[in-house]
Chimera marker file (.cmm) of the C-alpha trace (Angstrom):
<marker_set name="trace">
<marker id="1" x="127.305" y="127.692" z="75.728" r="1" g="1" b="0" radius="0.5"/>
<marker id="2" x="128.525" y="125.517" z="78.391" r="1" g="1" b="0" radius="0.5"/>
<marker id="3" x="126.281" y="121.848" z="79.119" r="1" g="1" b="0" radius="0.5"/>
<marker id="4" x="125.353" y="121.130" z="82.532" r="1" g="1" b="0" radius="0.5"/>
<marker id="5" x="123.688" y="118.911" z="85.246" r="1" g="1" b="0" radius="0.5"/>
<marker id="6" x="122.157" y="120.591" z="87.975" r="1" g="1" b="0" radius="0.5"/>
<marker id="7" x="120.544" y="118.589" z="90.923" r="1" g="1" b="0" radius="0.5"/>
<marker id="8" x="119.676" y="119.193" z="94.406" r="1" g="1" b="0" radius="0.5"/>
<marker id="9" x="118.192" y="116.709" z="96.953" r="1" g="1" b="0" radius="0.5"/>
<marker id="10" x="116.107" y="119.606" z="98.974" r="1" g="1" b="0" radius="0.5"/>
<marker id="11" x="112.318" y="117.411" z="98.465" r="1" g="1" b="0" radius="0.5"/>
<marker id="12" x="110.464" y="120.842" z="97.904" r="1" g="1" b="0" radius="0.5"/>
<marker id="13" x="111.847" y="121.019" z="94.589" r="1" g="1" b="0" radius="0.5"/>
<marker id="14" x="111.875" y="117.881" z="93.355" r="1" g="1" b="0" radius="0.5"/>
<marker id="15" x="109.690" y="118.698" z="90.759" r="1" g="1" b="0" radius="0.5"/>
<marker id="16" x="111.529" y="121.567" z="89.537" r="1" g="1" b="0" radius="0.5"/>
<marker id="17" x="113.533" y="121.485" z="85.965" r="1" g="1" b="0" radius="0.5"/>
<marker id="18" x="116.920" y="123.254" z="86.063" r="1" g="1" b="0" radius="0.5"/>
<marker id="19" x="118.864" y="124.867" z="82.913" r="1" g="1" b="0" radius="0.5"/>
<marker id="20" x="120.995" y="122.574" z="81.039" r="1" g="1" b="0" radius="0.5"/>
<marker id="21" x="123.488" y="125.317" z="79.626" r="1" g="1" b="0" radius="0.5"/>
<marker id="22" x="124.663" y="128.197" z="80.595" r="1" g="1" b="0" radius="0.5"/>
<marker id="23" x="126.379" y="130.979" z="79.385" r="1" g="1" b="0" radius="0.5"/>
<marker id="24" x="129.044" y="131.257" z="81.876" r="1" g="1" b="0" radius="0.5"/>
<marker id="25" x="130.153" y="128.746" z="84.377" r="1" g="1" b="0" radius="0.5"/>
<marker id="26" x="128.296" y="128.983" z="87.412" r="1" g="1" b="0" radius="0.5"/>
<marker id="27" x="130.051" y="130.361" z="90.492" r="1" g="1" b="0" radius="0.5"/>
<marker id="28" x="129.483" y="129.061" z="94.287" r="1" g="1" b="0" radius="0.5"/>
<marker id="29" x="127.338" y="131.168" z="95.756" r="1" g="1" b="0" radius="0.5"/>
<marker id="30" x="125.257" y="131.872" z="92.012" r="1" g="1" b="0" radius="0.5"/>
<marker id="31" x="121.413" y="131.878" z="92.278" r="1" g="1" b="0" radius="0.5"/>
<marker id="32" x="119.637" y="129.806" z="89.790" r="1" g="1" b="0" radius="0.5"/>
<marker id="33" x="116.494" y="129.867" z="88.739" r="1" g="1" b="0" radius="0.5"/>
<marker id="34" x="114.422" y="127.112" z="88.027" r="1" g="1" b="0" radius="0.5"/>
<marker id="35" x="113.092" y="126.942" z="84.034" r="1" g="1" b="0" radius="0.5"/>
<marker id="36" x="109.473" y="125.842" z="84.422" r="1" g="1" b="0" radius="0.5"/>
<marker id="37" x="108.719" y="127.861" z="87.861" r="1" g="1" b="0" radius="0.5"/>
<marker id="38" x="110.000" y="131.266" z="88.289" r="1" g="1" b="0" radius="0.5"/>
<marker id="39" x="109.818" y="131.441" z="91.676" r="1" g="1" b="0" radius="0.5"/>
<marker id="40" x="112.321" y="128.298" z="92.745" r="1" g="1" b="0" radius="0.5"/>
<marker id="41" x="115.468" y="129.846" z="92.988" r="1" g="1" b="0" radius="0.5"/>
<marker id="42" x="118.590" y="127.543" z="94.644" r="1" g="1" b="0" radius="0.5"/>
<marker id="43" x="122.219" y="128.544" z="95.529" r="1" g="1" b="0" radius="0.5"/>
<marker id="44" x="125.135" y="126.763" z="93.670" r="1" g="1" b="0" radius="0.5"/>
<marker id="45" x="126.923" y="125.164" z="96.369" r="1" g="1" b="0" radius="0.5"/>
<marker id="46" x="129.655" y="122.923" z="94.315" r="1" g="1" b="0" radius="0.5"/>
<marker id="47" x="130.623" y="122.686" z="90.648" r="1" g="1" b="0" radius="0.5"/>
<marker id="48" x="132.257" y="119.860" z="89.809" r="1" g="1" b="0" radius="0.5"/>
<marker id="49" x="134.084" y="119.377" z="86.391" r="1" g="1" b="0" radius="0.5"/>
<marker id="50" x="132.910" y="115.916" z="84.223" r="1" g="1" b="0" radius="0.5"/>
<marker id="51" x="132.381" y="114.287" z="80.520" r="1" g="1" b="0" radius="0.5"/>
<marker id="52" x="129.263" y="113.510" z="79.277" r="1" g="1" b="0" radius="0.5"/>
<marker id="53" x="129.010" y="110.344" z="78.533" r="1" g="1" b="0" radius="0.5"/>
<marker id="54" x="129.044" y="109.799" z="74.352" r="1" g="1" b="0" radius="0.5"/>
<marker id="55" x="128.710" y="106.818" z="71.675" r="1" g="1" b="0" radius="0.5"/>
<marker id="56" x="131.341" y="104.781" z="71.650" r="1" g="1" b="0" radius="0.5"/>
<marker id="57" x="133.402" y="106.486" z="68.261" r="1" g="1" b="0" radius="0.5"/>
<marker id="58" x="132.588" y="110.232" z="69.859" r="1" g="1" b="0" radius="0.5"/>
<marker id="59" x="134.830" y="112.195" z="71.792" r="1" g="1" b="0" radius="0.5"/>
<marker id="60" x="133.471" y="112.854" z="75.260" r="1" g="1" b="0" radius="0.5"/>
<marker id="61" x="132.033" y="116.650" z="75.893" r="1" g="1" b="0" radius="0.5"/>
<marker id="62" x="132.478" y="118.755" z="78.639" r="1" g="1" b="0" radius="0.5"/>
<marker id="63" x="129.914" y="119.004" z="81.260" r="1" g="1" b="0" radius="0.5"/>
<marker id="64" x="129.521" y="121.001" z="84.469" r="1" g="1" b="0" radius="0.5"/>
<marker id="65" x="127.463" y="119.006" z="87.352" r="1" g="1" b="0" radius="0.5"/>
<marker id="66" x="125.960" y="121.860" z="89.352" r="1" g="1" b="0" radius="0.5"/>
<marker id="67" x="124.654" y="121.108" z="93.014" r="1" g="1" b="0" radius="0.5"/>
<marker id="68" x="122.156" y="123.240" z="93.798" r="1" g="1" b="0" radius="0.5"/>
<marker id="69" x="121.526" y="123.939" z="98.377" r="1" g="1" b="0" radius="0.5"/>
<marker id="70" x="119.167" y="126.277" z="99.873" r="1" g="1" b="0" radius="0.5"/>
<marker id="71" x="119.398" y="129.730" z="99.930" r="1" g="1" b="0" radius="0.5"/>
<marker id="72" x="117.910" y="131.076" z="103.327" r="1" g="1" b="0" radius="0.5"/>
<marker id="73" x="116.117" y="134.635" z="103.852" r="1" g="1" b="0" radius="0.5"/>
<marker id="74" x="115.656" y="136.215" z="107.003" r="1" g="1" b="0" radius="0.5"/>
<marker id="75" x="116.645" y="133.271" z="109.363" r="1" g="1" b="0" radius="0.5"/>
<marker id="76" x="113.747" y="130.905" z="108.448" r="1" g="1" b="0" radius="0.5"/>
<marker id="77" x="115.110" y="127.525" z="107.695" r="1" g="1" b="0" radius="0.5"/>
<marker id="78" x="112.897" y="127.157" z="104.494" r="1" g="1" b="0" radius="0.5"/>
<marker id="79" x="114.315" y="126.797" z="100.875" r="1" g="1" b="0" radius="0.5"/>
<marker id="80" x="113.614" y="130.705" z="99.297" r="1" g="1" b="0" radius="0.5"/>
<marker id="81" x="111.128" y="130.971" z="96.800" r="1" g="1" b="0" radius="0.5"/>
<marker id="82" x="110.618" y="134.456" z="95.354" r="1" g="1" b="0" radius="0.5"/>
<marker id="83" x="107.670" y="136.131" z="96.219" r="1" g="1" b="0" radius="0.5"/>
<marker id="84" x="106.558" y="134.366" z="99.097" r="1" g="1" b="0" radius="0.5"/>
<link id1="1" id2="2" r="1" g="1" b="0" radius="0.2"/>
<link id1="2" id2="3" r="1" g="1" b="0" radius="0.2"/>
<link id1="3" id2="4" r="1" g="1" b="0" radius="0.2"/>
<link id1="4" id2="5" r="1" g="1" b="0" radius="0.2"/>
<link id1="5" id2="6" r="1" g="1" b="0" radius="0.2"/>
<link id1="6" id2="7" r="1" g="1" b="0" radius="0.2"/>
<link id1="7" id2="8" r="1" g="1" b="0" radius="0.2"/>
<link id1="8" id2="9" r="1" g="1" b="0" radius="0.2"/>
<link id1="9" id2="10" r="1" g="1" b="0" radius="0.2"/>
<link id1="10" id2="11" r="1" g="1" b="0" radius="0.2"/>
<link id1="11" id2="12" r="1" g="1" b="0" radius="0.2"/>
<link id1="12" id2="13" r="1" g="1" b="0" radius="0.2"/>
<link id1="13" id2="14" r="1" g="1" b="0" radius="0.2"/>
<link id1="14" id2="15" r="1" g="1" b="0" radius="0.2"/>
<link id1="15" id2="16" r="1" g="1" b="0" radius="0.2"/>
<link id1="16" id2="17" r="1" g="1" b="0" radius="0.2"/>
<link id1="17" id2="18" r="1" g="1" b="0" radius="0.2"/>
<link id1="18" id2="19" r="1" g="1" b="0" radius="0.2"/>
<link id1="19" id2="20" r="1" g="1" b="0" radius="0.2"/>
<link id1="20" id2="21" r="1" g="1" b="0" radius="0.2"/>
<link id1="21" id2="22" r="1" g="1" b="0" radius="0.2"/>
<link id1="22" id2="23" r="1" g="1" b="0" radius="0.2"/>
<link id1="23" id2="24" r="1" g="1" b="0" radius="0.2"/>
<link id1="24" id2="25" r="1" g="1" b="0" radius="0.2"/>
<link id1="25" id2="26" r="1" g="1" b="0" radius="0.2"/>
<link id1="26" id2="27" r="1" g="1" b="0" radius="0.2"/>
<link id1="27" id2="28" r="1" g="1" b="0" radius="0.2"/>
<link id1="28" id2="29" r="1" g="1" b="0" radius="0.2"/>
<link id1="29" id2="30" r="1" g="1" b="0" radius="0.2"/>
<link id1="30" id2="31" r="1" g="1" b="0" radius="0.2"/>
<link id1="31" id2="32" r="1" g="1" b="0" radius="0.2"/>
<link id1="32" id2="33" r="1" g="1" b="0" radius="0.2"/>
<link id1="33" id2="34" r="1" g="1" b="0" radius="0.2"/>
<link id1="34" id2="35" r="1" g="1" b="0" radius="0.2"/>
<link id1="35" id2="36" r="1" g="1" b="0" radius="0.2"/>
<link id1="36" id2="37" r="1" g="1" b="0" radius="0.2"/>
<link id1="37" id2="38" r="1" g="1" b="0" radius="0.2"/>
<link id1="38" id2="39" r="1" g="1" b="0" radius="0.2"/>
<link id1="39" id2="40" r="1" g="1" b="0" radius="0.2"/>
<link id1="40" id2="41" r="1" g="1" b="0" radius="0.2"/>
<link id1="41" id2="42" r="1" g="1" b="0" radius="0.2"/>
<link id1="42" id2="43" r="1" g="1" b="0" radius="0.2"/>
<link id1="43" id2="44" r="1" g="1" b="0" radius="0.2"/>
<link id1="44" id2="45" r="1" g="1" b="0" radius="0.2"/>
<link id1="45" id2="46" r="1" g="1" b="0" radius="0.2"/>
<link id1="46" id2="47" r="1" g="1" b="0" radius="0.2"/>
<link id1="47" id2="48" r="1" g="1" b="0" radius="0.2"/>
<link id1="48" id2="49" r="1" g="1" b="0" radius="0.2"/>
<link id1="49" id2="50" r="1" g="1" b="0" radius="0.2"/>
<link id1="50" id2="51" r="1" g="1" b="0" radius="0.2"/>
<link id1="51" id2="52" r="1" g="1" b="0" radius="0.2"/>
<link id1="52" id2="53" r="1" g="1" b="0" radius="0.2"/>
<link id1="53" id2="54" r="1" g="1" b="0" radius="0.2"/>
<link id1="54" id2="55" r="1" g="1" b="0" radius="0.2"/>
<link id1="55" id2="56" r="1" g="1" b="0" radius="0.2"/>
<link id1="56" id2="57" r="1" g="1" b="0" radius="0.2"/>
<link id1="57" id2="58" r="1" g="1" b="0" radius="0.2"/>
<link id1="58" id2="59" r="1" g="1" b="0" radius="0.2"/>
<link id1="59" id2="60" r="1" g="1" b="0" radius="0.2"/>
<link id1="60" id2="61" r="1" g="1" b="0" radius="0.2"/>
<link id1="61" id2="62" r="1" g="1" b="0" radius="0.2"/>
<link id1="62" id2="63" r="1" g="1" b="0" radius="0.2"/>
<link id1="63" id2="64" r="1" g="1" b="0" radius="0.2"/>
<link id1="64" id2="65" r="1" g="1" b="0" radius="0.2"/>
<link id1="65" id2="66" r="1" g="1" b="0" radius="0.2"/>
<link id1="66" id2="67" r="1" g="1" b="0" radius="0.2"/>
<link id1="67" id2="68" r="1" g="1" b="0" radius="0.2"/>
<link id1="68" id2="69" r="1" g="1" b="0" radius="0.2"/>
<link id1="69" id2="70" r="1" g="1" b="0" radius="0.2"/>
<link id1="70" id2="71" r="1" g="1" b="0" radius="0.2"/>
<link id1="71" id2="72" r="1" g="1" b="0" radius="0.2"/>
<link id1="72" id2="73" r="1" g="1" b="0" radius="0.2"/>
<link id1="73" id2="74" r="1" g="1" b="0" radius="0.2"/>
<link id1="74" id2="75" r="1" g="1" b="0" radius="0.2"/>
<link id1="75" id2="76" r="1" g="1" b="0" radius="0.2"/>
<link id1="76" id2="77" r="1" g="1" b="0" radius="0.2"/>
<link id1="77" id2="78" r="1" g="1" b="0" radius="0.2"/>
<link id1="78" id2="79" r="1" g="1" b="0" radius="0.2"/>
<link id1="79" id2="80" r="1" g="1" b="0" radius="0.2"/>
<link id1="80" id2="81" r="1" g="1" b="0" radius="0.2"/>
<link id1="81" id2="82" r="1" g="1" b="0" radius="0.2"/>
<link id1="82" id2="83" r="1" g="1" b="0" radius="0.2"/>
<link id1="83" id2="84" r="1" g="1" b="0" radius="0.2"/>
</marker_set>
């Protein structure tokens, strides 16, 4: 499993909670979906490679930071959210 940090700074889904691992690394253009609604669905739009911060004896981990942009249907300039 791969540890990441996915944030987006679109206000209509500030409340959402994004995965925190993922299988695979995450490719520009991926959708992903949100974990506690199943209809907030964002684009990955950069993937930048970092260490987690660790204690001070530990050796830093691996960690993805995932930004997350608005995927667009039909040429409305809303953030997608399935079913709607």
């Amino acid at each position: 499993m791969i540890s990441a940090r996915c944030f987006t700074d679109i206000k209509a889904f500030a409340e959402a909670t994004w995965p925190k691992v993922f299988v695979s690394r995450p490719m520009l253009g991926d959708i992903v979906r949100s974990t506690n609604s199943p209809t907030a669905e964002l684009k990955v739009i950069r993937v930048t490679h970092s260490m987690k911060p660790t204690e001070e004896f530990l050796l830093p981990t691996p960690l993805l930071e995932v930004e997350l942009g608005a995927q667009y249907h039909n040429s409305d300039d809303v953030p997608f959210r399935r079913g709607e």
